[in-house]
Structure formats: structure tokens, C-alpha cells
C-alpha positions, 0 to 999 in steps of 0.5 A: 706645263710640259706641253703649253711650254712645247706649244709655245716653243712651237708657236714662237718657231712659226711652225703654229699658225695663229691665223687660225689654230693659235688665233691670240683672240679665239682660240682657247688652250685646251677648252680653257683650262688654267695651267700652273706655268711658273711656281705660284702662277696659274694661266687661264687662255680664254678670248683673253688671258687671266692669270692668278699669282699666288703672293704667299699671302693671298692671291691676284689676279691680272685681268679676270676674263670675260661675263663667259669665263667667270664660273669656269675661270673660278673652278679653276683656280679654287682646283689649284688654291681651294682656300687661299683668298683673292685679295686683289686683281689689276684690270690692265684696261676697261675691255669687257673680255678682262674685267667680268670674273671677281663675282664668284670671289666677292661672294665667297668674301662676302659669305665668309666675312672677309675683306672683297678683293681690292681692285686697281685700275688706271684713273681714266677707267671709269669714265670709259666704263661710263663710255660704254653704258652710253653706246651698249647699242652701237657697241653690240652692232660694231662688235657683231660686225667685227666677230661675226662667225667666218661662215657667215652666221646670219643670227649672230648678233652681240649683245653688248654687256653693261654692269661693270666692276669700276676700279677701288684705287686709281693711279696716273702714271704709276703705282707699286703695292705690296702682296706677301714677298711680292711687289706690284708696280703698275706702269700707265702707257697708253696704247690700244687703249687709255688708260692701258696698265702694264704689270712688272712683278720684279721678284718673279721677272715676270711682266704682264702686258695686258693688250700692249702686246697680243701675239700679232699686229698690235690692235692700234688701228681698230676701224671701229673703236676709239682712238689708239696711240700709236708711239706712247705704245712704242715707247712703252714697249721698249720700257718693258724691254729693258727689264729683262722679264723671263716670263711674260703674260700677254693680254691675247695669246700665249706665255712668252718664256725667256728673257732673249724671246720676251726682248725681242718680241717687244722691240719688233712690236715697237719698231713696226708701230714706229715705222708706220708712225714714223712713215705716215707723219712724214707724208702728212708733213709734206701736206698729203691727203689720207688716200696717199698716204695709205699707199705709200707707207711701206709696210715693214714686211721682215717684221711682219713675217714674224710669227708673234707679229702677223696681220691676223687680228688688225691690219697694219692699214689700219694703224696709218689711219689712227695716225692720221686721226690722232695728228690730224683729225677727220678729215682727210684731205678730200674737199668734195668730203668735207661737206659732202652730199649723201652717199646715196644720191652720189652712187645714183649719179655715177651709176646713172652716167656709167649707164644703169646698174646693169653695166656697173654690175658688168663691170664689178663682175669682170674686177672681181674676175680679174682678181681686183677685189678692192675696186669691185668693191667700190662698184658693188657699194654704188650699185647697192646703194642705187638700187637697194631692193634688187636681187641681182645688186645683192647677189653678187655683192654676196659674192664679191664680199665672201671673196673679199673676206676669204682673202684676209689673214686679219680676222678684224677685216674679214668680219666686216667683209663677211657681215657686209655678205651676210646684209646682203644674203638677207637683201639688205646692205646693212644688216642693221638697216 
């Protein structure tokens, strides 16, 4: 416990990178081994966290890990309690990285003929379960862009899992039950997700976020998932806030130990989500488009240079446009975009007057040179789509997107930037294509 505590102090000074040593997402604690951190409290660090607590009259799980974590997550909690029953587990929202690890403990209640753990989860779970047995593909193909290997692994493809644990009891806005001297109140916000679940077990002052709150940019502005909410998100945070936890559990990353740290970690977190909000309503009342409001939201940097709230996951870019999405729908304010002609045939027009690939990849190549990556970007795609088989298209669209990639702390935007390089080292825009 010693040395996760020191690692967490350290990592809360700044003086840990969560780029990529401490990365809230992929980088496991110690090979994902669990750790008692608290009496009665088992942590588990692995894409997501898992943590066990030991009611005195049984044990439950918040979250239970992903399809990956299950035998390993389940050794280690028999390791620290080899006799004492789960009897129940909170899924604090139906992501596939928290919800895969109770088979193991329905076996062993099967075999011994006890009662299988109950489980809890939020009313709108089921139907995103639904969801996803509905897009197993598109899941596998965003998620493949999302979390392909920084290097750049041409052979990675994400297989999206299906077979899910649907929820035993539901609740709306909240639930309190009961477990040995324990008391569980689970508490509805939504957030990253619908139907997010937040845990405050008052006996121990110990709060479980789930994703609310991951060690980083909150993951409200994903480009490739379903819509987040932005101020709910905040409100629900300064809630958490005021209760003055001292031991907090977060989705992604590390323990936060201490009622100052854990209040202030959630009012920033709450006060960066409020000021994008905030900023990007006010411009979309004056009637502007997308494009102007996603360059002249000012970024709140004092917070993010904290170091439990960098842009190492999401990018704060992205939260003005769920934003936008959720206030104002699709489309953004462009009127050639709302009944546009195909991408393609307007990349060979303009590639066309500008005088033929030869000169837009002139050009692309001088932007990237001169250091502007967006616009080359912008060139590259056109040139891409006009000519899809050329060598030389593909060749330097591998290199401005490996660039572009390379300049990223949110590892969400270097995915996609990387799985737009990889596409093209295999002479294909898309990798899917």
C-alpha cells in the first residue's frame, strides 16, 4: 500500500507523466495486481479500475473490469478474501472495460449453491447494451481507430465483445442498499455516458466516480461515441464534492487519497466542463457556426496544466462540439454542408482548378514543412480522395499523419491520426475501405 499511496502522491505533485507512464486508460499498476489501499478495500488497476469492498457480510464489487481482466481479476481477490462470497457488484455505466468480470464469481455460486451476486445498474443500461449488440462492427472499427498501437500496428483490429451482464435491479435518479454495516447510495448523473452511476459508501467516506472522473480531460467529447452532457456532468461533480470523501476510486487512473485533494480535483474538473459549456452556448446564441466556435472558446489553461486534468485522453476541442451537438444538432452552420454533393467529387473539383495532384502535394508538403499541420491535412485528404490509388498521394499522407500524431498529448486524436497513416502505408485511405 506504501508505494501505490507514494505513486499516487507523486502523480498528484506532477512529477508522473500521465501522457504515457501513468496514462488513466493503458497503463496498468503493477502488471494488474490488486492492492488493499483502505481496510476492507481491494483496488484492482487495469484499462479501467475494479475495486472490491469487504462489507463484513459479503463483498462488492464497484465495476468488475474488462473480458481480459476476468481470471486475473478474480485470482486476486480470492488471494486477499478465499472464502468470502460477492454478493453484489454496481456497474457505474455499460462500457465494456467495467462490466466482464462476475463469471468466475457465478460459478463459484453456482457450484456451491448460493445465491449469484445481484447486481445494479442504472434503468437506461439495458437498452445501451442493446445498442451495442446492434453495432458489434461499427464498434470494433471506431474502437480500432481510436486504440490502435502508437507504432502504428497495421494488424490490429478490435473485435467488439457482445454476451453482456444485463443489470438484476434498476434505478432512475437514486438507490441506497445495504451490505453488513455498509451503506451503498447510488447516485444517477449523467456524464460520459447516460446512464453513469456514482457510488458514495458514507461509512467509509469513500466515493467511486466511475468515468465521471478519470485523471484527465473528462471523455465528454469522444468523436466517435454517443452523445456525452456536458453540465449534468458538472453539477454532478460539485454534488460529489461537497461530501467530503477522503478516499476516492476513479473509473480510470489512480486513488485519490484525502478530502482537500478529492475537492479539489472535482471542482476543477467541473469548472473546465462549465467553462467550455458555458463558452460555447453563449457563441452559439449570437447565431454562429461550428467552425467559429470551435476557435474562439478559449481553453481554461490553468486548468488544464493540472496534472489530474491534462488533455491526455480526450481534447478539450472536442467537448465544444458535443456541445453543439446536444444543443444544436448536426448541422453546423455551413449551407453548402446541408445538402452537400459527395466528398469525393468536391476533392476532385478543387484539386482540379488548384492544377492537379502534383501542386496540391507541392503545397501540402511546404504546410507541413512550415510547421502547419492542420491545413496539410486538409490538402492531403483532397489529393487522397482524387486520386485514391497513387503511391506518391499515400506516401506523403503517411508522413504528414505520422506528424500529426506525433504532436498529440490526447491519445484519442493520435489514433485516429495514426490509423489514418497506417490506411495509407497499406495504399488505402481507410483502412476499412
Amino acid at each position: 500500500m506504501a508505494d501505490l499511496r507514494d505513486f499516487c502522491d507523486r502523480l498528484w505533485k506532477g512529477e508522473i507523466d500521465t501522457t504515457f507512464e501513468a496514462h488513466p486508460v493503458t497503463s496498468p499498476w503493477n502488471d494488474r495486481q490488486a492492492e488493499e489501499i483502505a481496510d476492507g478495500v481491494l483496488f484492482f488497476k487495469s484499462v479501467a479500475s475494479a475495486n472490491t469492498i469487504d462489507t463484513g457480510d459479503g463483498l462488492v464489487m464497484l465495476d468488475t473490469g474488462t473480458r481480459q481482466d476476468t481470471a486475473v481479476l478474480h485470482a486476486g481477490v480470492r488471494a486477499w478474501r478465499p472464502e468470502t462470497p460477492l454478493a453484489a457488484a454496481v456497474f457505474s455505466h455499460h462500457h465494456v472495460d467495467h462490466i466482464f468480470g462476475l463469471g468466475p464469481f457465478e460459478r463459484e455460486a453456482e457450484e456451491q449453491g448460493r445465491p449469484a451476486p445481484v447486481v445494479y445498474g442504472h434503468e437506461t443500461m439495458p437498452w445501451h447494451f442493446d445498442r451495442y449488440s446492434r453495432t458489434l462492427g461499427y464498434n470494433g472499427a471506431i474502437n480500432t481507430r481510436q486504440f490502435i498501437r502508437p507504432q502504428g500496428d497495421s494488424s490490429f483490429r478490435m473485435t467488439w465483445p457482445d454476451g453482456y451482464r444485463y443489470p438484476d435491479v434498476v434505478y432512475r435518479d437514486r438507490l441506497t442498499f445495504q451490505r453488513g454495516d455498509l451503506h451503498f447510495h447510488l447516485h444517477h448523473t449523467r456524464g460520459e455516458t447516460e446512464d453513469a452511476t456514482w457510488t458514495w459508501i458514507p461509512e467509509r467516506k469513500l466515493l467511486a466516480p466511475g468515468d465521471l472522473f478519470i485523471w484527465a480531460v473528462p471523455n465528454a467529447g469522444n468523436p466517435q461515441k454517443v452523445q456525452r452532457f456536458v453540465g449534468e456532468w458538472a453539477a454532478g461533480l460539485r454534488e460529489m464534492a461537497g461530501l467530503g470523501a477522503e478516499l476516492m476510486l476513479p473509473g480510470h487512473g489512480y486513488p485519490i487519497f484525502g478530502a482537500e485533494r478529492i475537492e479539489a480535483a472535482l471542482l476543477d474538473t467541473a469548472a473546465l466542463l462549465e467553462s467550455i459549456e458555458g463558452q460555447t452556448l453563449a457563441l452559439m446564441n449570437t447565431g454562429a457556426s461550428l467552425d467559429t466556435v470551435l476557435h474562439e472558446v478559449q481553453m481554461p489553461e490553468d486548468l488544464l496544466s493540472k496534472p489530474y486534468l491534462r488533455p491526455v485522453y480526450d481534447h478539450p476541442q472536442f467537448i465544444i462540439r458535443t456541445v453543439w451537438r446536444l444543443y444544436g444538432g448536426w448541422y453546423e452552420g455551413e449551407p453548402d454542408n446541408l445538402l452537400p454533393a459527395p466528398r469525393q467529387a468536391q476533392a476532385r473539383v478543387w484539386v482540379e482548378l488548384a492544377g492537379g495532384v502534383s501542386a496540391v502535394l507541392e503545397r501540402a508538403r511546404s504546410l507541413a514543412d512550415e510547421g502547419d499541420l492542420r491545413l496539410a491535412c486538409h490538402l492531403i485528404e483532397y489529393a487522397a480522395l482524387a486520386e485514391p490509388e497513387s503511391g506518391a498521394v499515400h506516401e506523403l499522407r503517411t508522413e504528414i499523419y505520422k506528424r500529426r500524431a506525433g504532436e498529440q498529448t490526447s491519445s484519442m486524436a493520435r489514433g485516429i491520426f495514426t490509423f489514418a497513416a497506417v490506411s495509407s502505408e497499406e495504399g488505402k485511405r481507410d483502412g476499412f475501405a
